[in-house]
C-alpha positions as CSV (number, residue, x, y, z in Angstrom):
1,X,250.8,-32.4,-24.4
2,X,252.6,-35.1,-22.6
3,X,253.3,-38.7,-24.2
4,X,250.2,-40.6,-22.8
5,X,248.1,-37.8,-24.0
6,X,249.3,-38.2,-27.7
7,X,249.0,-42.1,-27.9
8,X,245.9,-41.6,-26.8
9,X,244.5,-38.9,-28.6
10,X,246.6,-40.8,-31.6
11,X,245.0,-44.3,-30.9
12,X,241.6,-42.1,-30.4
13,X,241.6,-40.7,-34.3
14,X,242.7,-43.6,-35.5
15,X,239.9,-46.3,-34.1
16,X,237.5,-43.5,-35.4
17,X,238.2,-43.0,-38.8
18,X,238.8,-47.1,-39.0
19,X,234.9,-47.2,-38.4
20,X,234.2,-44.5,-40.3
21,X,236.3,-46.1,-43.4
22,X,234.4,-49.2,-42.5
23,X,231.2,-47.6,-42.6
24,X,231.7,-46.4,-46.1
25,X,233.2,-49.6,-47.1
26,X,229.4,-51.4,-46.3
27,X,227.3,-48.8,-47.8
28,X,229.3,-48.0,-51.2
29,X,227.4,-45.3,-51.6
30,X,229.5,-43.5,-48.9
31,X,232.5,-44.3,-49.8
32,X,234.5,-40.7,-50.5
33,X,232.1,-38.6,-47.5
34,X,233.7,-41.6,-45.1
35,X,236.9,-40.7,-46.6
36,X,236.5,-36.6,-46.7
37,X,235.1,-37.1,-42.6
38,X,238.2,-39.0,-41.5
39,X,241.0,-36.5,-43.5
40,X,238.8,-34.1,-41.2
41,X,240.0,-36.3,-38.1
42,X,243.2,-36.0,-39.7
43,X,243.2,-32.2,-39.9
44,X,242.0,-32.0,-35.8
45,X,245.3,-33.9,-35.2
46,X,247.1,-32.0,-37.3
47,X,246.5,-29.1,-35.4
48,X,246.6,-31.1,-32.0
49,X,249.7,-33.0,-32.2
50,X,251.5,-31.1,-35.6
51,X,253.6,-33.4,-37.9
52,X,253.0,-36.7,-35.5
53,X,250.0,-36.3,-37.1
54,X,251.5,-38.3,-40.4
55,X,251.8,-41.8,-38.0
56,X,247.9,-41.5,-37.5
57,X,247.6,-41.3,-41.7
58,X,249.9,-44.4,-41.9
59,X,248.3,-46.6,-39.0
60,X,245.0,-46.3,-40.2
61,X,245.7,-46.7,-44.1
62,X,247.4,-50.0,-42.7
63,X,244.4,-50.8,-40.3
64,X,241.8,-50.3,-43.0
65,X,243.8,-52.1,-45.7
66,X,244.3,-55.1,-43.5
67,X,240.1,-55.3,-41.9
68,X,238.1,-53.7,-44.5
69,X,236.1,-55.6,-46.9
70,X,236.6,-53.6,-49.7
71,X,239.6,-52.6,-50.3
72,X,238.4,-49.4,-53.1
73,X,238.1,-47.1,-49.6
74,X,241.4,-47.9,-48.1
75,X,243.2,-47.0,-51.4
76,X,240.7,-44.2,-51.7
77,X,241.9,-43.0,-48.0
78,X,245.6,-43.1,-49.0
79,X,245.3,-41.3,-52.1
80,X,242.9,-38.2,-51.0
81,X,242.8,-38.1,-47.1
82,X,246.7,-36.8,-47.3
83,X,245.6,-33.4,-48.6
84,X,243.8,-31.5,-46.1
């Protein structure tokens, strides 16, 4: 893949799994499926871009730590979304 093509997949997989984290952060009952459905995004970059994959995991722990409302699913995401 060329350079443009991995900030943009990058930038991609990250805005998703921030809605996806935000969407689990409104309805509390969905709190861990948001967070199992975006280590799944994590896991399609993983095998797209290989180890740059790790900068998506950090960008959007930050992002969701910084706009979500409840801060439970951002600390959820960084503790289980790193083992897939």
């Amino acid at each position: 893949m060329k350079k443009t093509k991995y900030i943009t997949f990058s930038a991609l997989m990250s805005a998703l799994s921030v809605v996806f984290l935000l969407l689990g952060s409104i309805i509390d009952v969905l709190d861990l499926t948001a967070v199992l459905i975006t280590a799944v995004f994590l896991l399609i970059a993983r095998h797209e871009m290989g180890s740059w994959a790790l900068a998506i995991y950090f960008v959007t722990g930050l992002i969701a730590f910084l706009v979500l409302p409840n801060k439970l699913v951002s600390i959820e995401y960084a503790i289980i979304a790193i083992y897939p």
